[in-house]
TILO-91187 format. One line per field, with one value per residue (C-alpha): residue in one letter; residue number from 1; x, y, z. Coordinates in pm, whole numbers, padded with zeros to 5 digits. Example, Ala and Ser with C-alpha at 12.3 -4.5 7.8 and 13.67 -1.06 7.14 Angstrom:
2
type <- c(A|S)
seq <- c(1|2)
c1 <- c(01230|01367)
c2 <- c(-00450|-00106)
c3 <- c(00780|00714)
END
This chain:
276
type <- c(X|X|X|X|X|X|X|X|X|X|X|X|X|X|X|X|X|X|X|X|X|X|X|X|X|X|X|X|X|X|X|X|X|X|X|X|X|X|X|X|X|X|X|X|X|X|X|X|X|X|X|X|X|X|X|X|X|X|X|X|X|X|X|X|X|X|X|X|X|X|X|X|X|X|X|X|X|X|X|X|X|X|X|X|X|X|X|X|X|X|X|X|X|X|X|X|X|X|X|X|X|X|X|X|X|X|X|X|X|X|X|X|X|X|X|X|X|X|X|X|X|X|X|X|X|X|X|X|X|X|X|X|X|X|X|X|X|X|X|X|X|X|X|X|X|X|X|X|X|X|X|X|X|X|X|X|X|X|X|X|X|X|X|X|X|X|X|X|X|X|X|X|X|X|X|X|X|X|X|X|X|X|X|X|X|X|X|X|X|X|X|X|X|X|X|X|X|X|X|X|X|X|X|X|X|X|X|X|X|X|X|X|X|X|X|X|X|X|X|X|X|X|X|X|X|X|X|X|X|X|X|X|X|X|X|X|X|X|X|X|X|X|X|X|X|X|X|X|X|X|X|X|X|X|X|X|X|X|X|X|X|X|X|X|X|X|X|X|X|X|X|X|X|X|X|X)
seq <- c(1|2|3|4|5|6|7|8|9|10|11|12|13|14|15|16|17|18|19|20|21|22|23|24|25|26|27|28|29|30|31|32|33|34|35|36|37|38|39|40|41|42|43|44|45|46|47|48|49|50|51|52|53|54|55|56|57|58|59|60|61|62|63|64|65|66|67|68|69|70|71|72|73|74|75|76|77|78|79|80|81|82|83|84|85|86|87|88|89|90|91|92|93|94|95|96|97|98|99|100|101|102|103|104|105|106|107|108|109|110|111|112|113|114|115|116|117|118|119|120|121|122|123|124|125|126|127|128|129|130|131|132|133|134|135|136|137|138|139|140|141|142|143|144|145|146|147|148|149|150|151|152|153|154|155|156|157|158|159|160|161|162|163|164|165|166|167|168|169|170|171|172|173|174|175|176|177|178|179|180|181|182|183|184|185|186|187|188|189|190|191|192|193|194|195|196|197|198|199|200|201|202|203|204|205|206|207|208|209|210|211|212|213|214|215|216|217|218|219|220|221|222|223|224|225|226|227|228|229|230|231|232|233|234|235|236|237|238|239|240|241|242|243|244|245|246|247|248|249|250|251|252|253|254|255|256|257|258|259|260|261|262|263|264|265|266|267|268|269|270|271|272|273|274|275|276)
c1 <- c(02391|02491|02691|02743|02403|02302|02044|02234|02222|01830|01823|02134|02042|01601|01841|01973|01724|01464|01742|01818|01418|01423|01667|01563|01179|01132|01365|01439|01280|01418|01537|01845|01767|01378|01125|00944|00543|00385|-00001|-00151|-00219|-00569|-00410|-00523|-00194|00071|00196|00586|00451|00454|00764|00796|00756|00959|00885|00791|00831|01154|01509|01841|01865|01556|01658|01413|01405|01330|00983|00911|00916|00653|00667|00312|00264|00342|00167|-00143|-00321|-00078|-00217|-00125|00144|00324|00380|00698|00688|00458|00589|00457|00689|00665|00857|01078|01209|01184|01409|01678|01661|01403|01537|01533|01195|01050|01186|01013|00661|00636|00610|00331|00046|-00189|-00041|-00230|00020|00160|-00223|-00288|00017|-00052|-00431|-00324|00014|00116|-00189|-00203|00113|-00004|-00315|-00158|00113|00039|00311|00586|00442|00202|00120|00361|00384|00483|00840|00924|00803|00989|00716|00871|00714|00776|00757|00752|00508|00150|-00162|-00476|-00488|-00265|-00485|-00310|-00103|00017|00138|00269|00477|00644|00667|00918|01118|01152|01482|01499|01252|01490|01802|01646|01375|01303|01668|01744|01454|01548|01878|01695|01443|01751|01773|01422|01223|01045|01323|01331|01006|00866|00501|00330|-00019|-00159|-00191|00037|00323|00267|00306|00640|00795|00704|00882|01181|01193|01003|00722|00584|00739|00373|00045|-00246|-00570|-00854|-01026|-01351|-01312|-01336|-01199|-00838|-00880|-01090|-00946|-01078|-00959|-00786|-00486|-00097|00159|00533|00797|01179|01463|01814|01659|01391|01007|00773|00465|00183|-00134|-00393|-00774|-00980|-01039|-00778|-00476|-00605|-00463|-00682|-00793|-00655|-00936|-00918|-00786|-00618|-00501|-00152|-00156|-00494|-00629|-01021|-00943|-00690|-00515|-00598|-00364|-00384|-00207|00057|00080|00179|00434|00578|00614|00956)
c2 <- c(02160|01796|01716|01396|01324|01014|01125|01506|01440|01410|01766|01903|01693|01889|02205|02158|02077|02350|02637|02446|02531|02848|02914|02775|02634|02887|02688|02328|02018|01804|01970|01728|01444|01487|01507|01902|01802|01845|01955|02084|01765|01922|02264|02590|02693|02401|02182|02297|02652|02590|02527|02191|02057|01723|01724|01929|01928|01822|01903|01891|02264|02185|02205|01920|01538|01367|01166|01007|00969|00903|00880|01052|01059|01437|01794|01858|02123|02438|02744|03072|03242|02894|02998|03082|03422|03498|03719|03525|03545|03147|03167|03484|03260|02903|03082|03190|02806|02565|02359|02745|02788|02455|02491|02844|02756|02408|02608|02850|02634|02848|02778|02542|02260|02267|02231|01938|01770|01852|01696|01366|01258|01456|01406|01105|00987|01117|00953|00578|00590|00848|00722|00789|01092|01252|01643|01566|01885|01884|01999|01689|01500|01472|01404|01309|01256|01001|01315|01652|01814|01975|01766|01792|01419|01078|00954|00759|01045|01093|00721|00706|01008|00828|00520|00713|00848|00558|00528|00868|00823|00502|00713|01027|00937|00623|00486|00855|00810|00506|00568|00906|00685|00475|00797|00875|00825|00575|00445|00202|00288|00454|00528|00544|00567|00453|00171|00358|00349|-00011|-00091|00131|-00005|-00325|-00219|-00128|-00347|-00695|-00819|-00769|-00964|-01015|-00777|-00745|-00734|-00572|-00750|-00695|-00844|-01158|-01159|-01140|-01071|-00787|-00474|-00255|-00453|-00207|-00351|-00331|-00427|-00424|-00397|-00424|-00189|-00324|-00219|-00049|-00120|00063|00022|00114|00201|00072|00183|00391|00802|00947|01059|00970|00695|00476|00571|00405|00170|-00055|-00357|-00590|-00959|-01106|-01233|-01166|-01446|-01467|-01619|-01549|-01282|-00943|-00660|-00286|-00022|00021|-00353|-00382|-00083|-00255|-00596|-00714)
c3 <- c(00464|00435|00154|00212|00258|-00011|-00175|-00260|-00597|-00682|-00574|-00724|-01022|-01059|-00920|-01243|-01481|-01356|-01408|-01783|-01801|-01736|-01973|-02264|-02270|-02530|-02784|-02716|-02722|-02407|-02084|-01947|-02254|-02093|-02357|-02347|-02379|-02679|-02646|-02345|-02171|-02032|-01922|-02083|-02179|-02300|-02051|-02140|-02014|-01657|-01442|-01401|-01044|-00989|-00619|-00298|00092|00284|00118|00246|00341|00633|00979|00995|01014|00713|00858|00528|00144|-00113|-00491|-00666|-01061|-01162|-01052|-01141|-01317|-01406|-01309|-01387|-01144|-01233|-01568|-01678|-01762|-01481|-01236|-00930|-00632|-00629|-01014|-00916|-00575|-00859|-01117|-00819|-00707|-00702|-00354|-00176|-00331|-00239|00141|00198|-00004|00186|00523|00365|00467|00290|-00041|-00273|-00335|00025|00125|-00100|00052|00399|00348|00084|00243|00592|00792|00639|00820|01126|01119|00990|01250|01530|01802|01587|01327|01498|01367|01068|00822|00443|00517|00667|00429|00058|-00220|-00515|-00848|-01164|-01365|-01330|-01635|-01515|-01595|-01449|-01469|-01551|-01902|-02190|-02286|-02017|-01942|-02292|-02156|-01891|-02114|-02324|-02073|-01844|-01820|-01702|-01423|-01311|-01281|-01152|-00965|-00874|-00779|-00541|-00380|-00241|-00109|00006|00230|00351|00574|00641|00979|00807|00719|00349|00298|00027|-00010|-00392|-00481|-00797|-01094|-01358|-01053|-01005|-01357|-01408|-01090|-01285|-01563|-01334|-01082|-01164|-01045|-00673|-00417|-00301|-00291|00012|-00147|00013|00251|00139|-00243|-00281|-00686|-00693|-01119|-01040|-01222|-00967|-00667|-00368|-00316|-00203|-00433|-00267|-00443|-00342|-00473|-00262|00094|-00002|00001|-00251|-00080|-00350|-00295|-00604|-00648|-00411|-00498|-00696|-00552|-00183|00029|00182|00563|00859|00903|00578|00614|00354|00317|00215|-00165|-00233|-00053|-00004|00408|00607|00863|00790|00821|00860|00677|01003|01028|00623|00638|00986|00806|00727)
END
Protein backbone atom coordinates (compact mmCIF):
# COMPACT_ATOMS: atom_id res chain seq x y z
CA UNK A 1 0.00 0.00 0.00
CA UNK A 2 2.60 2.56 1.00
CA UNK A 3 5.93 1.78 0.08
CA UNK A 4 7.47 4.49 1.15
CA UNK A 5 6.05 4.30 4.37
CA UNK A 6 9.23 4.29 7.14
CA UNK A 7 8.71 1.69 9.01
CA UNK A 8 8.09 -0.92 5.60
CA UNK A 9 10.83 -2.79 6.49
CA UNK A 10 9.92 -4.29 10.11
CA UNK A 11 7.19 -6.00 8.24
CA UNK A 12 8.87 -7.03 5.10
CA UNK A 13 11.77 -7.89 7.34
CA UNK A 14 9.08 -10.75 10.19
CA UNK A 15 7.40 -11.26 6.36
CA UNK A 16 10.56 -12.74 5.91
CA UNK A 17 11.65 -14.52 8.77
CA UNK A 18 8.15 -16.28 9.46
CA UNK A 19 8.17 -17.78 5.71
CA UNK A 20 12.24 -18.79 6.53
CA UNK A 21 10.19 -20.65 9.55
CA UNK A 22 8.03 -22.35 7.83
CA UNK A 23 10.44 -23.69 5.73
CA UNK A 24 12.85 -25.02 7.72
CA UNK A 25 12.00 -25.21 11.72
CA UNK A 26 12.32 -28.82 11.21
CA UNK A 27 16.23 -28.51 10.56
CA UNK A 28 18.00 -25.40 11.63
CA UNK A 29 19.03 -23.81 14.55
CA UNK A 30 18.49 -19.82 14.01
CA UNK A 31 15.78 -18.42 11.72
CA UNK A 32 17.42 -14.96 10.11
CA UNK A 33 20.83 -15.34 12.62
CA UNK A 34 17.77 -15.67 15.52
CA UNK A 35 18.47 -18.32 17.94
CA UNK A 36 15.49 -21.45 17.49
CA UNK A 37 14.54 -22.15 21.46
CA UNK A 38 15.80 -24.92 23.01
CA UNK A 39 13.30 -26.56 25.71
CA UNK A 40 9.78 -25.83 25.95
CA UNK A 41 9.95 -22.69 27.88
CA UNK A 42 6.59 -23.82 29.90
CA UNK A 43 4.63 -24.93 26.68
CA UNK A 44 3.55 -28.56 26.23
CA UNK A 45 5.10 -28.96 23.03
CA UNK A 46 8.70 -27.04 22.40
CA UNK A 47 8.62 -23.50 22.09
CA UNK A 48 10.32 -23.76 18.30
CA UNK A 49 6.91 -25.70 17.50
CA UNK A 50 4.67 -22.85 17.30
CA UNK A 51 4.80 -20.08 14.67
CA UNK A 52 6.45 -17.43 16.02
CA UNK A 53 4.42 -14.23 16.54
CA UNK A 54 6.69 -11.00 16.41
CA UNK A 55 3.70 -8.72 16.53
CA UNK A 56 -0.14 -8.21 15.87
CA UNK A 57 -2.78 -5.45 15.01
CA UNK A 58 -2.20 -2.49 12.51
CA UNK A 59 0.08 -3.14 9.30
CA UNK A 60 0.66 -1.24 6.34
CA UNK A 61 -1.94 -3.05 4.14
CA UNK A 62 -4.96 -1.43 6.79
CA UNK A 63 -7.13 1.07 5.34
CA UNK A 64 -6.77 2.40 8.84
CA UNK A 65 -4.88 5.09 10.80
CA UNK A 66 -2.09 4.00 12.70
CA UNK A 67 -3.56 5.34 16.48
CA UNK A 68 -0.62 3.98 18.34
CA UNK A 69 2.38 1.64 19.01
CA UNK A 70 3.46 -0.41 21.93
CA UNK A 71 6.38 -2.77 22.45
CA UNK A 72 5.19 -6.14 24.86
CA UNK A 73 7.81 -9.00 25.77
CA UNK A 74 6.83 -12.02 23.35
CA UNK A 75 3.35 -14.20 22.91
CA UNK A 76 2.32 -16.13 25.37
CA UNK A 77 1.40 -19.63 25.79
CA UNK A 78 1.39 -21.66 22.27
CA UNK A 79 -1.56 -23.48 21.79
CA UNK A 80 -2.37 -25.96 19.47
CA UNK A 81 -3.89 -24.69 15.99
CA UNK A 82 -0.59 -22.43 16.31
CA UNK A 83 1.51 -25.23 15.77
CA UNK A 84 3.23 -25.63 12.78
CA UNK A 85 1.95 -28.53 11.28
CA UNK A 86 -1.47 -27.80 12.48
CA UNK A 87 -3.87 -27.26 9.92
CA UNK A 88 -5.61 -24.26 11.60
CA UNK A 89 -6.88 -21.71 9.12
CA UNK A 90 -4.85 -19.06 11.30
CA UNK A 91 -1.35 -21.25 10.09
CA UNK A 92 -2.81 -22.09 6.48
CA UNK A 93 -3.51 -17.89 6.01
CA UNK A 94 0.36 -17.47 8.40
CA UNK A 95 2.23 -19.77 5.94
CA UNK A 96 0.65 -17.72 2.69
CA UNK A 97 1.84 -14.40 4.61
CA UNK A 98 1.99 -13.48 8.01
CA UNK A 99 1.17 -9.35 7.42
CA UNK A 100 -2.22 -10.77 5.28
CA UNK A 101 -2.79 -13.08 8.17
CA UNK A 102 -2.28 -10.63 10.95
CA UNK A 103 -4.64 -7.90 9.08
CA UNK A 104 -7.71 -10.41 8.72
CA UNK A 105 -7.29 -12.19 12.45
CA UNK A 106 -6.89 -8.62 14.15
CA UNK A 107 -10.52 -7.78 12.90
CA UNK A 108 -11.88 -11.29 14.29
CA UNK A 109 -12.68 -9.96 17.67
CA UNK A 110 -13.57 -13.28 18.86
CA UNK A 111 -10.16 -14.61 18.38
CA UNK A 112 -8.03 -15.14 21.50
CA UNK A 113 -4.98 -12.93 20.86
CA UNK A 114 -7.01 -10.13 19.13
CA UNK A 115 -9.20 -10.32 22.46
CA UNK A 116 -6.27 -10.04 24.79
CA UNK A 117 -5.15 -6.99 22.81
CA UNK A 118 -8.40 -5.40 22.52
CA UNK A 119 -8.82 -5.78 26.61
CA UNK A 120 -4.67 -5.03 27.70
CA UNK A 121 -3.78 -2.24 25.14
CA UNK A 122 -6.93 -0.92 22.80
CA UNK A 123 -9.42 -0.12 25.39
CA UNK A 124 -6.76 0.84 27.22
CA UNK A 125 -6.07 3.78 24.86
CA UNK A 126 -9.48 4.64 24.79
CA UNK A 127 -9.89 4.80 28.28
CA UNK A 128 -6.26 6.92 28.99
CA UNK A 129 -7.04 9.38 26.26
CA UNK A 130 -10.77 9.31 25.22
CA UNK A 131 -10.88 12.80 23.16
CA UNK A 132 -8.51 11.68 20.77
CA UNK A 133 -8.89 7.46 20.84
CA UNK A 134 -12.02 6.84 21.85
CA UNK A 135 -13.53 3.06 20.78
CA UNK A 136 -9.91 2.26 19.51
CA UNK A 137 -9.76 -1.51 18.05
CA UNK A 138 -6.58 -3.77 17.73
CA UNK A 139 -6.20 -3.03 14.00
CA UNK A 140 -5.25 0.33 14.62
CA UNK A 141 -3.03 -0.34 16.93
CA UNK A 142 0.61 -2.13 15.98
CA UNK A 143 1.81 -4.34 19.03
CA UNK A 144 5.12 -5.25 18.59
CA UNK A 145 7.14 -7.60 20.65
CA UNK A 146 11.06 -7.83 21.82
CA UNK A 147 10.75 -11.37 20.70
CA UNK A 148 8.65 -13.43 19.00
CA UNK A 149 8.94 -17.29 20.69
CA UNK A 150 5.66 -18.60 22.78
CA UNK A 151 6.02 -18.64 26.60
CA UNK A 152 3.47 -18.72 28.96
CA UNK A 153 5.57 -16.37 30.95
CA UNK A 154 8.97 -13.97 30.87
CA UNK A 155 11.23 -16.14 33.85
CA UNK A 156 15.12 -16.27 33.72
CA UNK A 157 15.16 -18.26 30.65
CA UNK A 158 13.47 -16.41 29.02
CA UNK A 159 15.46 -13.04 29.74
CA UNK A 160 18.63 -14.93 29.18
CA UNK A 161 16.92 -15.45 25.70
CA UNK A 162 16.69 -11.96 24.81
CA UNK A 163 20.07 -11.31 26.46
CA UNK A 164 21.63 -13.32 23.63
CA UNK A 165 19.95 -11.96 20.90
CA UNK A 166 20.00 -8.34 21.76
CA UNK A 167 21.41 -7.03 19.05
CA UNK A 168 18.80 -8.48 17.04
CA UNK A 169 15.95 -7.00 19.00
CA UNK A 170 17.90 -3.38 18.42
CA UNK A 171 17.88 -3.71 14.66
CA UNK A 172 14.59 -5.41 14.24
CA UNK A 173 12.56 -4.32 16.75
CA UNK A 174 13.29 -1.78 18.82
CA UNK A 175 14.90 0.84 16.25
CA UNK A 176 11.52 0.17 13.44
CA UNK A 177 9.35 0.73 15.92
CA UNK A 178 10.39 4.00 16.45
CA UNK A 179 10.52 5.42 13.13
CA UNK A 180 7.08 3.38 12.85
CA UNK A 181 5.56 5.67 15.81
CA UNK A 182 7.15 8.80 14.06
CA UNK A 183 3.89 8.19 11.95
CA UNK A 184 1.47 7.10 14.48
CA UNK A 185 -1.57 9.16 15.97
CA UNK A 186 0.27 9.18 18.97
CA UNK A 187 2.80 10.26 17.37
CA UNK A 188 6.83 9.42 19.01
CA UNK A 189 5.33 7.55 21.44
CA UNK A 190 5.79 4.20 22.17
CA UNK A 191 4.09 2.39 24.98
CA UNK A 192 6.03 -0.79 26.88
CA UNK A 193 5.03 -2.56 29.87
CA UNK A 194 7.34 -4.33 32.06
CA UNK A 195 10.87 -4.52 34.15
CA UNK A 196 12.76 -6.92 31.63
CA UNK A 197 11.83 -3.96 28.81
CA UNK A 198 13.18 -1.37 31.02
CA UNK A 199 16.33 -3.10 31.57
CA UNK A 200 16.94 -3.98 27.67
CA UNK A 201 16.05 -0.46 26.60
CA UNK A 202 18.79 0.13 29.24
CA UNK A 203 20.99 -1.96 27.56
CA UNK A 204 20.14 -0.17 24.25
CA UNK A 205 19.54 3.06 24.89
CA UNK A 206 21.20 4.31 28.38
CA UNK A 207 19.79 5.15 31.24
CA UNK A 208 16.24 6.92 31.65
CA UNK A 209 16.10 10.43 30.95
CA UNK A 210 13.96 10.50 34.19
CA UNK A 211 11.19 8.01 35.79
CA UNK A 212 7.57 9.01 37.70
CA UNK A 213 7.26 6.92 40.63
CA UNK A 214 4.01 6.09 42.03
CA UNK A 215 2.51 8.41 44.07
CA UNK A 216 1.62 6.33 46.72
CA UNK A 217 5.35 4.87 47.66
CA UNK A 218 7.22 6.67 49.48
CA UNK A 219 10.75 4.33 48.87
CA UNK A 220 12.25 5.20 45.69
CA UNK A 221 14.78 1.73 46.29
CA UNK A 222 11.78 -0.27 46.56
CA UNK A 223 12.02 -3.21 44.01
CA UNK A 224 8.43 -3.34 43.70
CA UNK A 225 7.84 0.38 43.26
CA UNK A 226 5.09 1.23 40.14
CA UNK A 227 6.78 3.43 38.22
CA UNK A 228 7.53 5.18 34.64
CA UNK A 229 10.82 5.01 33.25
CA UNK A 230 11.22 7.20 29.82
CA UNK A 231 13.48 6.58 27.66
CA UNK A 232 14.55 8.55 24.39
CA UNK A 233 15.45 6.89 20.96
CA UNK A 234 16.16 10.25 18.35
CA UNK A 235 12.35 11.50 18.67
CA UNK A 236 10.97 8.92 20.24
CA UNK A 237 9.68 8.31 23.88
CA UNK A 238 9.51 4.70 25.30
CA UNK A 239 7.17 5.24 27.91
CA UNK A 240 7.40 1.97 30.23
CA UNK A 241 5.17 0.84 32.42
CA UNK A 242 6.98 -1.12 35.71
CA UNK A 243 5.07 -3.27 38.47
CA UNK A 244 1.34 -3.67 38.87
CA UNK A 245 -0.50 -7.21 37.43
CA UNK A 246 1.28 -8.78 34.75
CA UNK A 247 0.94 -7.69 31.40
CA UNK A 248 -1.82 -4.97 32.45
CA UNK A 249 -1.25 -1.26 32.32
CA UNK A 250 -2.12 0.63 35.08
CA UNK A 251 -5.87 2.24 35.04
CA UNK A 252 -6.51 5.77 34.29
CA UNK A 253 -6.77 6.85 37.81
CA UNK A 254 -3.14 6.22 39.22
CA UNK A 255 -1.21 8.90 39.55
CA UNK A 256 2.66 9.20 39.64
CA UNK A 257 5.42 11.79 40.53
CA UNK A 258 8.45 13.10 38.43
CA UNK A 259 11.88 11.37 39.62
CA UNK A 260 10.55 9.48 42.27
CA UNK A 261 10.17 12.21 44.57
CA UNK A 262 8.24 11.56 47.96
CA UNK A 263 6.41 15.60 47.50
CA UNK A 264 5.69 17.20 44.71
CA UNK A 265 3.15 17.63 41.53
CA UNK A 266 1.50 14.60 40.64
CA UNK A 267 0.76 13.57 37.18
CA UNK A 268 -1.63 11.24 35.43
CA UNK A 269 -0.97 8.73 32.85
CA UNK A 270 -2.42 11.40 29.92
CA UNK A 271 -0.49 14.17 31.57
CA UNK A 272 3.02 11.91 31.42
CA UNK A 273 2.40 10.72 27.72
CA UNK A 274 1.44 14.66 26.88
CA UNK A 275 4.73 15.85 28.52
CA UNK A 276 7.42 17.11 26.30
Amino acid sequence: MKRNFKGMSFFDYWESFVSEYDHNEATVNQIMGWEMPIGNYGNELPSRSYLPEPYWGWTPNNDAVLKAVFLNLNPGRGGESQCHTSNSQYITDAKKSYKSMVQNFSDIGEYNTTKWFQRKRADWISSILPDNFLNTKVSEILCADLIPWHTPKYDSQTAQYTENVKCKVRSHVICPIAKIASTAKLKDIVIAKGAHIEHLLTDIIGQPETYYNDAKTRRVSDAKTRRVSVFYLNKTRFLVFVGGQGMSLPNSNSVFRESGLATGKEYSIKEIISKQ
